[in-house]
N, C-alpha and C positions, 0 to 999 in steps of 0.2 A: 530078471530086469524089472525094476521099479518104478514108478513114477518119482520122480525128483522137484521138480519144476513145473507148475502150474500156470502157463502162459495167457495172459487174455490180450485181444488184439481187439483195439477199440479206433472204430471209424466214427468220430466225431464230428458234427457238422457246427463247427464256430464261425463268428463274424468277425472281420479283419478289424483290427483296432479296439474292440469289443474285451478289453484284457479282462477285466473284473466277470463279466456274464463268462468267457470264455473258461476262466477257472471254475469256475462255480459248475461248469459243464463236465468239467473234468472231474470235479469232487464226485459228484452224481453217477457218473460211470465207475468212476472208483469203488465207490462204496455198493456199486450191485455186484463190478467183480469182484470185491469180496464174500460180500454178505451171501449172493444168489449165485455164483461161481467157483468161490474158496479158491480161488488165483493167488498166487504171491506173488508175478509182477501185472504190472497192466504197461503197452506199449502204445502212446499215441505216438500223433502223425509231427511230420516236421515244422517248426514255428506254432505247434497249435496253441500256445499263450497268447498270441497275437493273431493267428490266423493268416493264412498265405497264397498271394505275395502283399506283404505292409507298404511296401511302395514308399515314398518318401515321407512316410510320415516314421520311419527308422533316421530320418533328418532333425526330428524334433527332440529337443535334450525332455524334454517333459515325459516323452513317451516312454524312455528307458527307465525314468525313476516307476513310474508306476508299473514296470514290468517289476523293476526287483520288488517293489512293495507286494502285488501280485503271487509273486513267487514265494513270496517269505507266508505268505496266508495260505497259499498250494500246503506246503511244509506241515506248516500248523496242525493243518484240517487231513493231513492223510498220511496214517503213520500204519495204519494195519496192514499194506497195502503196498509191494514197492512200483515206482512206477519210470518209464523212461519216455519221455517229454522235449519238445523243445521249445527254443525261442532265442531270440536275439540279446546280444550279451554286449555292452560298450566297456571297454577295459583303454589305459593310457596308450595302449599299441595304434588301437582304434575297434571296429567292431565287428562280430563275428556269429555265425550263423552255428547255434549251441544244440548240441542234443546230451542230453544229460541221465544221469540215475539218480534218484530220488532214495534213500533208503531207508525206513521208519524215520520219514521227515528230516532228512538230512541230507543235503546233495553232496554224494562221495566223488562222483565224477564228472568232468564235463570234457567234451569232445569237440575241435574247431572240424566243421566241414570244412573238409580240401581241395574238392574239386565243387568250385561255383561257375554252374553255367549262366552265360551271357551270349545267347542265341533269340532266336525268336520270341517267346513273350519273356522270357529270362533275364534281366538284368541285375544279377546281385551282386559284382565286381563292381556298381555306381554305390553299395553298400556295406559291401561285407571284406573283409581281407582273408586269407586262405591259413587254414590251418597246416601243418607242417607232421603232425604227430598221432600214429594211429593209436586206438583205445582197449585196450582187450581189459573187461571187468572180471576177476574173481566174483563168481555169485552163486554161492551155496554148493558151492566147489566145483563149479562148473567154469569156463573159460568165456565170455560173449563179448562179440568181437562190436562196438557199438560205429555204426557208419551211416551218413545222410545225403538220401535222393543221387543226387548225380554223383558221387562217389561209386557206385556200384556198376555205372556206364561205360569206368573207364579203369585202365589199369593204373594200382600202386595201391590205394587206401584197402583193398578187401584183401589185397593179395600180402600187404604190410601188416595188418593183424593177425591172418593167418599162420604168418612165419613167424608171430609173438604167440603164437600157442593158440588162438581161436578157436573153440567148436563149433559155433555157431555163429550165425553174422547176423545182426538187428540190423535192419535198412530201414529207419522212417524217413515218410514222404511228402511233398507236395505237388504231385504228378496230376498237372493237365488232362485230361481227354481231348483228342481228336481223330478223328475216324481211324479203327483199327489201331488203337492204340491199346489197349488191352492186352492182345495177344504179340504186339509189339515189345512191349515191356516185358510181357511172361518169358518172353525169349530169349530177350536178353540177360535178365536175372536166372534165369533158368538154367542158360549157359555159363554165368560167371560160377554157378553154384557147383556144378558138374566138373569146370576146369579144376577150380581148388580146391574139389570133394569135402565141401562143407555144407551144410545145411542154412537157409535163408528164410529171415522171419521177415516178411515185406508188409509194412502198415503204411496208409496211402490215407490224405485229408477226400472229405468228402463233402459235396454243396458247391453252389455257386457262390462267384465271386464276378462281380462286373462279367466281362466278357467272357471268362474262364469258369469252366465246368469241374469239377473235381469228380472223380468216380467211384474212387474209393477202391470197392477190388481187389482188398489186399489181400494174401496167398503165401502159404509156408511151400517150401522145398525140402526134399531130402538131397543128399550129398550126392547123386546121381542126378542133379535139377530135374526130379520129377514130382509138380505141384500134389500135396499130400494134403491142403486143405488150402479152402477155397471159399473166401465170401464177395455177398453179393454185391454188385455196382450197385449205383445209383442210386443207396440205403445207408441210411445210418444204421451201426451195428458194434454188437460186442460177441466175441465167440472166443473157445478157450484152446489154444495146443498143449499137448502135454512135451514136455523134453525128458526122456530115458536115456541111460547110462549109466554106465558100468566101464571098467579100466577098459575096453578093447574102443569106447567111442560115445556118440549120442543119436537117438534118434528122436528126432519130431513128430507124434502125433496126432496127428488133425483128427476133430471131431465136425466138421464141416466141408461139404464139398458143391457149391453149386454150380446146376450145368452150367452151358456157357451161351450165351444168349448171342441171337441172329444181328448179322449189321442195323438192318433198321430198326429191328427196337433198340439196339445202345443208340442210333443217334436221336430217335426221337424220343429214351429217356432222359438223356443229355439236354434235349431241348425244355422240356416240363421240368425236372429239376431249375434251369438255369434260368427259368420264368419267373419257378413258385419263388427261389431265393432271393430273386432283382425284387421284386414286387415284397413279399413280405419283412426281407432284410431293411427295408430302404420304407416300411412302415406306410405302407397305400393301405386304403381300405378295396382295392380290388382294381379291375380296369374297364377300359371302354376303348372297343374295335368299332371302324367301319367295315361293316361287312357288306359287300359289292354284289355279293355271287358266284365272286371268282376264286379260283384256286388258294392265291396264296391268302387271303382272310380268312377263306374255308380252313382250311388248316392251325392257323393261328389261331384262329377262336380256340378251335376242338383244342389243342394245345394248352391256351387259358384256361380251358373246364378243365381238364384233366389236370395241372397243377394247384389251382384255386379253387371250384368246385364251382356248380353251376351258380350260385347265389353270388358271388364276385365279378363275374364277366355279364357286362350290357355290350350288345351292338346295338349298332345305329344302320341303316339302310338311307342313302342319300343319292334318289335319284334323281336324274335330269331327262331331257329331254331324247337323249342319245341312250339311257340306259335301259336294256332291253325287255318284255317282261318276261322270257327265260331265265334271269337277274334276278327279277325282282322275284320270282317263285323261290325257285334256289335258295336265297338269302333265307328265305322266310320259312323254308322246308329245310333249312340247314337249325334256324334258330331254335324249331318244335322239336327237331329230334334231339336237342341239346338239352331244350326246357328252360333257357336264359330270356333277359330281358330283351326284348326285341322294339326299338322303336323305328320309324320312318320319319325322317325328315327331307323334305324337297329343297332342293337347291334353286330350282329355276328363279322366285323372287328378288336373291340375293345377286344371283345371277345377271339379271336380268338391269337389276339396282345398279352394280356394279358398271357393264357397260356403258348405262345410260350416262353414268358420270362420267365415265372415261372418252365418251362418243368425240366432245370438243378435242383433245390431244389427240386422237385419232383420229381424225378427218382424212383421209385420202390417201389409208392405208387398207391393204388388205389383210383378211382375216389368217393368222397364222398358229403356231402354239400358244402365242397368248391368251388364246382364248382357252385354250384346251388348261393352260395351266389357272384360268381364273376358276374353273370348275376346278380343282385340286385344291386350291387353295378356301373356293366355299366351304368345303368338305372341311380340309384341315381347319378351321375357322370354327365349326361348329362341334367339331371335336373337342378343342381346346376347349370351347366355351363351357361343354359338358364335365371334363375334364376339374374345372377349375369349380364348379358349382358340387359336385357330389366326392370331391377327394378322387376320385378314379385315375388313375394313371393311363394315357393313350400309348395302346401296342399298336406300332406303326407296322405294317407286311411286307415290306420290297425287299426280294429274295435276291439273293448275292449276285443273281446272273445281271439283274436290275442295276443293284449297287455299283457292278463292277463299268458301267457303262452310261449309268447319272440317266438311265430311264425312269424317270422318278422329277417329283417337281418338288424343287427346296419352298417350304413354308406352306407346301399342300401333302399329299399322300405323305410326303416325308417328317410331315410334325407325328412327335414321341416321346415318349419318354423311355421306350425299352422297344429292341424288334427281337422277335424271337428266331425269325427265319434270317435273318440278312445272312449269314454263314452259309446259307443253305441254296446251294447251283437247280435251277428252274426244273430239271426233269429229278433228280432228287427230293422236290415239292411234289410232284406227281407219285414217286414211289412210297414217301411216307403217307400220302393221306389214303393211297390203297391197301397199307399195312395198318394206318390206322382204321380200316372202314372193314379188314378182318378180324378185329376184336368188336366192334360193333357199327352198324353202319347207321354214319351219322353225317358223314358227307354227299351229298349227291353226287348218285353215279354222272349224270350229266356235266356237275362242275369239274369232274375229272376226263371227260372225253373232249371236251368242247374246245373249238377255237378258242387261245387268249387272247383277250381284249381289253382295253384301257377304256372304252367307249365312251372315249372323247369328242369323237366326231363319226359323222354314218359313216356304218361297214367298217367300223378304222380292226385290225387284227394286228400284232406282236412283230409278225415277219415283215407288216410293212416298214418297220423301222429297222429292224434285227433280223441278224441271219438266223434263221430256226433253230431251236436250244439245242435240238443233237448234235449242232456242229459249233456254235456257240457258247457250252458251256465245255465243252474240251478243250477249244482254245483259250477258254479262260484262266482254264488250270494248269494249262501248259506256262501260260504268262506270267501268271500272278502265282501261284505256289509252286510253281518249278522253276521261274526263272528262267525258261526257256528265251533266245535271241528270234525273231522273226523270221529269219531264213530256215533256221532249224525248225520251226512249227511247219512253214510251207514245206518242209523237208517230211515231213510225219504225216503226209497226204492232203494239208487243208489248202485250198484256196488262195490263192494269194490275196485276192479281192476282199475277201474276207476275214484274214487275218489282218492285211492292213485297214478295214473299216473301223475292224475289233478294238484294235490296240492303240488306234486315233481314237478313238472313245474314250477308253479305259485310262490313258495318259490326260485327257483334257478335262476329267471331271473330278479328280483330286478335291479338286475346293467343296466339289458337291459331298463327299464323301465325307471328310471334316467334319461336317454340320449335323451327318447325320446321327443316328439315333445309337445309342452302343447294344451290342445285339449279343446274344449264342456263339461261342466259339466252338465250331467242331471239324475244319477242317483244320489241316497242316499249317496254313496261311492265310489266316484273316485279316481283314482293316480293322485296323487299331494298334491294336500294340505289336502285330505282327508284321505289318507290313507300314514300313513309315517315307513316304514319299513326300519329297518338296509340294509346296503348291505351284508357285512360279518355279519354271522350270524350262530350262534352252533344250536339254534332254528330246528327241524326238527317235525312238529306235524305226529304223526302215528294214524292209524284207528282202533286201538285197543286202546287209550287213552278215 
């Protein structure tokens, strides 16, 4: 048995719309799997000519000519080299989601994806029409059977090329992360691989994109779905399979196998990738956090360091008259172990300024959140203003448990421009910054034990508003990404009182959620594009339904 085919599998990290740098990204790995690999094909990810998901801008007749212009310089520039690619194709029918073979500069085949999903951040049936016809390429005498991302989720397209002779099945991808999705995926492809005793070449896009993470991860199979090479997430990367065969069949392989990495590091490199991307894709020269003292800044900052490096992230420290000096140490013992810019700015003046003008309209009223939210809004105020004066972009902190329940004050805490946590449930903020404080300890052990507080007003604590996060952030997942009905939650042991306080929350602050800041997608069910609620809305579910 011989080697025949010389496989490279290239996780590319492109920008959506980005066609001209996106190719030129391509030539560049091309040309090392050749030059530095001696590969004869190179397999990128799904849409990587454009980068995915294109979103409506697959609406703009402009967009498509500069892809086939694009593609025709792909051609040109990479003939040593064959390689299989995609991107979006407009033909008289209408338009279609293409995964192609390149062969010394000449596209011999192209493939309509047939199964397009249109589920949760998914919508490509608002763009794409369904291909009808599977693709099995002749390629150096070998059979490869070409299929894209959700194709392989579901039966007919894997199972349709196989019975056209297939030995092998290319699946490229534009596969999401979100929690446990890794081994989710493995499993699946892993089984379709085994059902139809073939072997599975899976290339997956990698980087951030707005809310969406890409992991990358991608992984060969043998015809027993058992992963025979394995690259790493959360990395750009090129690595080479080999494909042997002889008349009895084929085998794949792998010259790569990385272990498999713990829950919290993929979600919290999930969250540093989808930082470094938002911020550097979107051309900041870095950011600027209010750092409180408290948990969820603590983390975000370290976050910010760890995908930008200490010389990008400034905090700011803005205290008031309410904020603690356990706070104020913290902050300041979080900034040194960081080695970032660390300023202090007081709020009380502006504070202070504020009331005084508001005092006439106010007259013979009592003090209420108002007041709590004109500190948030100092804050936010002088963010912005930092913000605007040095290029920094403001990472806003309120953790999904916050979001889902409009704890948060619109035009204070909640000015941004990116949140890296909002995905991320309140005691899930405590277990990353303990995982990040075991690679090096940078967060105060205090800011992870201590009462949370908003310290808006004396004594004020978290529980005084909110049922405590261990039973708070359960219900929230049961509501908001399972869909769970309110009698069924009270059915699952919680509280009634609590469920209904929860879900009269989380139903009347829609509008507040809108406004906010687009953040890290990593669970199952995020705000934004996963989850899309009216604002006005007669909707009210009760826990007797």
């Amino acid at each position: 048995m011989s080697s025949e085919i010389r496989i490279a599998l290239a996780q590319i990290n492109v920008v959506v719309g980005a066609v001209e740098d996106n190719v030129d990204r391509i030539i560049d790995f091309a040309n090392k799997a050749k030059s530095e690999l001696d590969c004869d094909l190179m397999v990128c990810s799904e849409l990587v000519l454009t980068g995915y998901p294109p979103e409506d801008l697959l609406l703009r007749p402009g967009f498509y000519a500069r892809i086939e212009q694009q593609l025709t310089r792909l051609c040109e520039s990479v003939k040593d080299i064959d390689l299989i690619i995609g991107y979006p194709k407009k033909t008289e029918e209408g338009s279609f989601n293409i995964g192609a073979l390149i062969q010394q500069g000449v596209i011999t085949h192209e493939y309509k994806k047939m199964k397009l999903p249109n589920y949760s951040v998914f919508d490509e049936k608002r763009y794409f029409l369904p291909g009808e016809t599977p693709c099995v390429i002749e390629y150096k005498d070998r059979l490869l059977g070409l299929t894209v991302c959700e194709d392989i989720w579901h039966v007919g397209p894997v199972e349709a090329a196989v019975a056209e002779g297939a030995e092998v099945i290319i699946n490229i991808n534009g596969s999401p992360y979100h929690t446990n999705k890794i081994p989710e995926r493995r499993d699946v492809v892993c089984a379709k691989a085994k059902e139809v005793q073939t072997p599975v070449v899976y290339v997956n896009q990698i980087g951030g994109q707005d809310e969406l993470v890409f992991d990358g991860a991608s992984f060969v199979t043998d015809r027993e779905g058992e992963v025979v090479h394995q690259m790493a997430s959360f990395e750009e990367g090129l690595s080479v399979v080999e494909l042997l065969g002889d008349d009895t069949g084929v085998v794949l392989k792998g010259s790569e196998m990385v272990s498999e990495t713990s829950f919290h590091e993929n979600v919290y490199n999930a969250l540093v990738l989808g930082v470094r991307d938002y911020v550097q894709k979107n051309g900041f020269s870095g950011v600027v956090i209010g750092l409180s003292g408290g948990i969820d800044s603590a983390l975000t900052t370290t976050i910010a360091v760890d995908a930008l490096g200490k010389e990008n992230v400034d905090v700011i420290m803005m205290p008031f008259r309410y904020t603690s000096d356990i706070s104020k140490h913290d902050a300041h013992a979080e900034a040194e172990a960081l080695d970032i810019n660390y300023h202090v700015i007081s709020i009380e003046p502006m504070y202070d300024a504020f009331v005084q003008q508001l005092a006439p309209v106010f007259e013979g009223r009592e003090q209420d959140t108002t007041e709590e939210n004109i500190q948030a809004r100092c804050r936010g105020l002088i963010l912005m203003a930092y913000s605007n004066k040095t290029g920094r972009m403001v990472l806003t902190t309120g953790n999904k448990s916050e979001m889902s329940v409009g704890y948060a004050t619109l035009y204070g805490d909640m000015v941004g421009g990116y949140n890296a946590i909002k995905d991320v449930p309140k005691v899930l903020v405590y277990e990353l910054a303990k995982y990040r404080n075991t690679i090096s300890q940078v967060i105060p052990e205090r800011v992870i034990t201590r009462e949370p507080s908003a310290e808006l007003r004396p004594d004020q604590i978290d529980s005084d508003s909110l049922p405590p996060y261990e039973i708070l952030d359960p219900i929230l997942e049961l509501y908001i990404e399972q869909d769970y009905a309110p009698k069924d939650i009270v059915e699952k042991g919680f509280d009634e009182k609590y469920v209904s306080q929860v879900i009269r929350m989380v139903d009347r602050n829609e509008y507040k959620r809108r406004q906010s800041a687009p953040g890290v997608r990593i669970t199952k069910k995020a705000f934004g594009r996963d989850r899309r609620y009216p604002i006005t809305s007669g909707f009210r579910p009760k826990v007797d339904w």
